[in-house]
C-alpha positions as CSV (number, residue, x, y, z in Angstrom):
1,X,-33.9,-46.1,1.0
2,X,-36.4,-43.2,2.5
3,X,-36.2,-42.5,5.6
4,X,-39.3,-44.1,8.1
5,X,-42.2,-41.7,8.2
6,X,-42.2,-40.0,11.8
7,X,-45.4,-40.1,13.9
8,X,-47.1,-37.4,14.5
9,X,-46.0,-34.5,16.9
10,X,-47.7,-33.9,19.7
11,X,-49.0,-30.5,20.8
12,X,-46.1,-29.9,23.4
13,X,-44.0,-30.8,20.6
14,X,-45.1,-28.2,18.4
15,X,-45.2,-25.5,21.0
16,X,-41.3,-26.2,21.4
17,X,-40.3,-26.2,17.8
18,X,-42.9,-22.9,17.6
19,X,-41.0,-21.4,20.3
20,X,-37.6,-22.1,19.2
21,X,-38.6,-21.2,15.8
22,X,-39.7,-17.4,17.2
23,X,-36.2,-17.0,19.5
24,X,-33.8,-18.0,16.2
25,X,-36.0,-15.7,14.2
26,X,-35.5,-13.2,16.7
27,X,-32.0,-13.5,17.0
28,X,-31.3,-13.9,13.5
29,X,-32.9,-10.1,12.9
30,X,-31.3,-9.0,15.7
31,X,-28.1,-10.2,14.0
32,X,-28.8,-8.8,11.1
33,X,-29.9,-5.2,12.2
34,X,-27.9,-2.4,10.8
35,X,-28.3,-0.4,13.5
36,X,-26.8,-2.6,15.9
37,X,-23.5,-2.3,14.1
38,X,-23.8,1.2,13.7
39,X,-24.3,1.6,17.8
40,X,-21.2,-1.0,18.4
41,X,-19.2,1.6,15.5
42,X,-19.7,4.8,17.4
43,X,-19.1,2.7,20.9
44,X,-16.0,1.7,19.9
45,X,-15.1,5.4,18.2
46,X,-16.0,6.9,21.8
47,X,-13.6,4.2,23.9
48,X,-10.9,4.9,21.4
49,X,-11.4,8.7,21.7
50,X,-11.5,8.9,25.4
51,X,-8.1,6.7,25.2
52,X,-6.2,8.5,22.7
53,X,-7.7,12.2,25.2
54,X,-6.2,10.4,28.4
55,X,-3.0,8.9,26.5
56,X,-2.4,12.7,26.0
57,X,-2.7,13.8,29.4
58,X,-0.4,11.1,30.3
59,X,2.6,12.3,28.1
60,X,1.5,15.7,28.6
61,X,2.5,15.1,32.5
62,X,5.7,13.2,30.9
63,X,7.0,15.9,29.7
64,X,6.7,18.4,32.2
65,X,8.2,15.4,34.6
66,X,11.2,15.5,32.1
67,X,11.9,19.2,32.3
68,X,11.4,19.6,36.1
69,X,14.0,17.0,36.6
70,X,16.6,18.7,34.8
71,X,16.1,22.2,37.0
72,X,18.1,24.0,39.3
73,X,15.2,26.8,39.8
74,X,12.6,24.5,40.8
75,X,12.9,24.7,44.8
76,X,15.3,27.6,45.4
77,X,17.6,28.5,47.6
78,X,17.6,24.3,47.4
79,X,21.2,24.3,45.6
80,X,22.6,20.9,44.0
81,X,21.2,18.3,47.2
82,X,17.7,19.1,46.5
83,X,18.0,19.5,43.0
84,X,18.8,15.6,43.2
85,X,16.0,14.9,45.5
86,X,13.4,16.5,43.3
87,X,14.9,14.0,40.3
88,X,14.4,11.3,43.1
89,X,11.0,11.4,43.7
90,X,10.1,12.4,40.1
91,X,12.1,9.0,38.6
92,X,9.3,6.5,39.8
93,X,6.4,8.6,38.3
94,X,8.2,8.5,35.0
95,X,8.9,4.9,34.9
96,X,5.2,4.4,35.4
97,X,4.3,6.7,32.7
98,X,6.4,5.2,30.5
99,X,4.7,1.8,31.6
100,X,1.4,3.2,31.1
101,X,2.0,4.4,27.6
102,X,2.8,0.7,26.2
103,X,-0.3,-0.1,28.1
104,X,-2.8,3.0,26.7
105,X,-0.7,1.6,22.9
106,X,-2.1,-1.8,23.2
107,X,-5.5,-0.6,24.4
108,X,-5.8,1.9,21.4
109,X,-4.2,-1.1,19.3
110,X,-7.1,-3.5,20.5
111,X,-10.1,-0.8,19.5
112,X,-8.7,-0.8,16.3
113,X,-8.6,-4.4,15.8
114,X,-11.9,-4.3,16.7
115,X,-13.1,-1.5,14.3
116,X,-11.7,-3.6,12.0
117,X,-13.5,-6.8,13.1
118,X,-16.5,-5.1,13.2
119,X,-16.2,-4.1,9.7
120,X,-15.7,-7.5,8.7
121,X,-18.6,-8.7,10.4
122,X,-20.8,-6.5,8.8
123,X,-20.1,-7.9,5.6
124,X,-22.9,-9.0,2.6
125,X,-21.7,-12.3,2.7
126,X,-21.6,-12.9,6.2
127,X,-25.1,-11.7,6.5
128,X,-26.4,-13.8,2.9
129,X,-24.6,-16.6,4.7
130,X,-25.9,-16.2,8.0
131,X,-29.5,-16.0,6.7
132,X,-29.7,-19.0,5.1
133,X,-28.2,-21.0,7.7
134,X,-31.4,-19.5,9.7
135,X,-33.5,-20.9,6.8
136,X,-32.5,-24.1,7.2
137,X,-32.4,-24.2,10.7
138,X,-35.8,-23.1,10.9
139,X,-36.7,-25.8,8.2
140,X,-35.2,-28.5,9.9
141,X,-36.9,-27.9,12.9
142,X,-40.6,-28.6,11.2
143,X,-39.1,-31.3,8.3
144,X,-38.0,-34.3,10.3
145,X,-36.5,-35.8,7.2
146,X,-34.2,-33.3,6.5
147,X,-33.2,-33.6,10.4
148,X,-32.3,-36.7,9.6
149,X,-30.4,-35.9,6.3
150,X,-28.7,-33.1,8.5
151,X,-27.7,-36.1,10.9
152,X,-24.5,-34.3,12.1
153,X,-26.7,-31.2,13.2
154,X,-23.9,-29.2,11.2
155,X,-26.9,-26.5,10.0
156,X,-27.1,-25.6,13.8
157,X,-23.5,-25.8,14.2
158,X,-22.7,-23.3,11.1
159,X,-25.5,-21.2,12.1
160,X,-24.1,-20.8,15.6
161,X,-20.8,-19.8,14.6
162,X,-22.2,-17.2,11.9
163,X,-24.4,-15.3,14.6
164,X,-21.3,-15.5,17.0
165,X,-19.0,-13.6,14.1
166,X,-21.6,-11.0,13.7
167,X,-23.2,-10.2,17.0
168,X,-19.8,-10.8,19.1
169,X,-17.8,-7.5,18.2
170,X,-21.0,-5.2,18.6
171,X,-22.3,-6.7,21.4
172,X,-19.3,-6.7,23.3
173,X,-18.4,-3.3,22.3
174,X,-21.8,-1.6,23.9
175,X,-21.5,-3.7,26.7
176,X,-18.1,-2.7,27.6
177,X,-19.4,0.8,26.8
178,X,-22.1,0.4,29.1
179,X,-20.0,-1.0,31.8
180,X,-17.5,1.5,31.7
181,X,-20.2,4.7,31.5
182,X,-21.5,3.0,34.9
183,X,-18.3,1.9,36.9
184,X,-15.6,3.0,34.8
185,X,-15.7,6.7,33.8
186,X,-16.0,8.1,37.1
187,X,-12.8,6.8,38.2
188,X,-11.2,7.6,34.9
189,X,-12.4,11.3,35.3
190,X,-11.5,11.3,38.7
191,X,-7.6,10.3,37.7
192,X,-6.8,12.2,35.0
193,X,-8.2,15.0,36.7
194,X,-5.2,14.5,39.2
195,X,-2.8,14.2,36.9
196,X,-3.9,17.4,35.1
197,X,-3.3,19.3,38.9
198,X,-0.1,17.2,39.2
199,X,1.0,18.5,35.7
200,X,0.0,22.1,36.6
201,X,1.8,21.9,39.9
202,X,4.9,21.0,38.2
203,X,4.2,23.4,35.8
204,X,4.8,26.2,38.7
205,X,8.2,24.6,40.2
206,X,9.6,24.7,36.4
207,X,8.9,28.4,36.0
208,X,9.5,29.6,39.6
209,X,11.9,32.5,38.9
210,X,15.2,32.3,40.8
211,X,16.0,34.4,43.2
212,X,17.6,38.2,42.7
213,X,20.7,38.9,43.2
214,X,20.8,40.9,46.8
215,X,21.9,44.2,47.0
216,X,24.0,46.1,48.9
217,X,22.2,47.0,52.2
218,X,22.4,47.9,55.7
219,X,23.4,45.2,58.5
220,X,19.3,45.2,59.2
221,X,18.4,43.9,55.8
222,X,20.9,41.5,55.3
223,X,19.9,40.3,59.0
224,X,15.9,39.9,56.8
225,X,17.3,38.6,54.6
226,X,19.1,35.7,56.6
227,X,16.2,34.9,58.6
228,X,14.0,34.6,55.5
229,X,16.2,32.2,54.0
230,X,16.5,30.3,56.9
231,X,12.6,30.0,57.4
232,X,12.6,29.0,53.4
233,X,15.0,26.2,54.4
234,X,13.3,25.0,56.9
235,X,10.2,24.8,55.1
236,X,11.6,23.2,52.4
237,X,10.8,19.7,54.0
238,X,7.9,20.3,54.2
239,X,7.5,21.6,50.1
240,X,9.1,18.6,49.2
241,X,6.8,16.3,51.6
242,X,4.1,18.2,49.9
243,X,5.4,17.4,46.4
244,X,6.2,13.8,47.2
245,X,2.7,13.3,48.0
246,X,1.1,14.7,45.3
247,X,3.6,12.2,43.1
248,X,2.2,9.5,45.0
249,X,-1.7,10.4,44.3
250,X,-0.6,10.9,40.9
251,X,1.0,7.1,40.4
252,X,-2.5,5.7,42.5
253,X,-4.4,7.6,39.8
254,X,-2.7,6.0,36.8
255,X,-3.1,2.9,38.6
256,X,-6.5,3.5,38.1
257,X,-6.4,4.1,34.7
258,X,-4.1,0.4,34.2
259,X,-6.9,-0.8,35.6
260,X,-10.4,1.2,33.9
261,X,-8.3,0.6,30.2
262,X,-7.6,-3.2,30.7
263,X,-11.0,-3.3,32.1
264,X,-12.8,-1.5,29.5
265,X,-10.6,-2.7,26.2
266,X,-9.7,-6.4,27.4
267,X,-11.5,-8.1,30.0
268,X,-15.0,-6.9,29.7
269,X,-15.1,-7.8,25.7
270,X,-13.3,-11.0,26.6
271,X,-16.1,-12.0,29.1
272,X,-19.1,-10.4,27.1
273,X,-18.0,-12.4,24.0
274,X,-17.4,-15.4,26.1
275,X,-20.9,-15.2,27.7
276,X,-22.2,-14.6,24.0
277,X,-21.3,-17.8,23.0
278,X,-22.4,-19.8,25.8
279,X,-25.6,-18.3,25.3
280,X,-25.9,-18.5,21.5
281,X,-24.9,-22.4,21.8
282,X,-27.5,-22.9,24.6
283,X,-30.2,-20.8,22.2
284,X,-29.1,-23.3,19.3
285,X,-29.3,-26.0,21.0
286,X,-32.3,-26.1,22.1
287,X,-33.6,-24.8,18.9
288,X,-31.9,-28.0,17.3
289,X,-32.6,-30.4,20.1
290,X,-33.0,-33.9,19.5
291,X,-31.9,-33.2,16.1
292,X,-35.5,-33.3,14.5
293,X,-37.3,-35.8,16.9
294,X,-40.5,-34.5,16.7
């Protein structure tokens, strides 16, 4: 049995479905823009670069850590006892390098899964799929009786889901680009330029030449020499306060990177694509609304 002939639509009626029908054309060509992929492509090459440049500083800094704590020339005349206290303060900055590295792994690790997302969403068949899902979304808005043919809305539904796979990846990829070239990069810039001075610093103690063996002199010179030492001794507190403090700066600043990288490869996506489909269902709905009432 054929479906009842609807009466006619009235004017507000067809200003709606005339509006609805420009917004999913609209997003459908967004959706199917090349260059939008291309853009969320080299977004998500520049994130992973800028990692994969700061997961090298980071090990970079690792190293030198390693070598300084195995010294004995490091803070001479400091002898075995500050030998010890230089492996002291330098243990918690290597834990949390360590710590950081599984972090800056699973940050590089999500960038490539979404490379690889992205790729996928750019596929032919997504895209043939995803336009004729538009098609008949757009039909059913202006052909009540295939609305009512369509009665479990499942043309919206299918169409909703295919503009989420293809515009979610890119979309959250510039954001999340975006967001971090506003908030994020000046802190990341501003950390691992501490670490670099950190890794310099340490880079001085490790080569410090030891001291040379003293000579034979007069009772004057070896008095010097005593009262040198002594005021090196003395001072050594303070080289070591000195040291400990730049170790501290150096564990707030990869702090900040935890931070900028789970920002910037986790939450921010999360959220965008999160937002993204809250707003693509509200778009659909009301572009299906009513499910063909005219």
């Amino acid at each position: 049995m054929a479906p009842p002939e609807s009466p006619p639509a009235r004017p507000e009626d067809r200003f709606r479905r005339a509006l609805a029908t420009l917004l999913l054309l609209a997003v459908t060509t967004l959706a199917l823009w090349p260059p939008l992929h291309e853009a969320g492509g080299a977004r998500i090459d520049a994130m992973a670069a800028r990692a994969l440049a700061t997961f090298a500083v980071a090990r970079g800094l690792n190293g030198v850590v390693s070598v300084v704590q195995g010294t004995e020339v490091a803070l001479q005349p400091a002898g075995v006892g500050v030998t010890l206290t230089v492996g002291e303060l330098l243990d918690p900055l290597n834990d949390l390098i360590e710590r950081f590295s599984w972090l800056m792994l699973a940050a590089t690790t999500a960038l490539g899964v979404q490379s690889v997302l992205l790729d996928a969403s750019n596929a032919g068949l997504l895209a043939g799929l995803l336009l004729a899902a538009a098609l008949g979304t757009g039909v059913r808005l202006w052909w009540p009786r295939l609305a009512a043919l369509d009665a479990g809305a499942w043309l919206p539904r299918a169409l909703l889901l295919l503009l989420f796979l293809r515009l979610c990846i890119p979309a959250a990829a510039l954001g999340a680009h975006a967001f971090t070239e506003r908030w994020l990069e000046p802190r990341r810039e501003a950390a691992v330029a501490v670490l670099e001075e950190t890794r310099e610093a340490l880079d001085r103690i490790e080569t410090a030449p030891p001291p040379e063996p003293e000579a034979d002199t007069g009772w004057i010179e070896s008095l010097r020499r005593s009262l040198e030492s002594q005021r090196e001794r003395l001072d050594l507190d303070a080289r070591l306060a000195e040291l400990g403090a730049r170790l501290d700066l150096a564990a707030e600043r990869i702090v900040d990177l935890v931070v900028v990288f789970l920002l910037e490869t986790l939450l921010v996506p999360l959220v965008l694509a999160w937002l993204l489909w809250r707003g693509t269902g509200a778009l659909l709905r009301g572009a299906a609304s009513g499910r063909g009432r005219p």
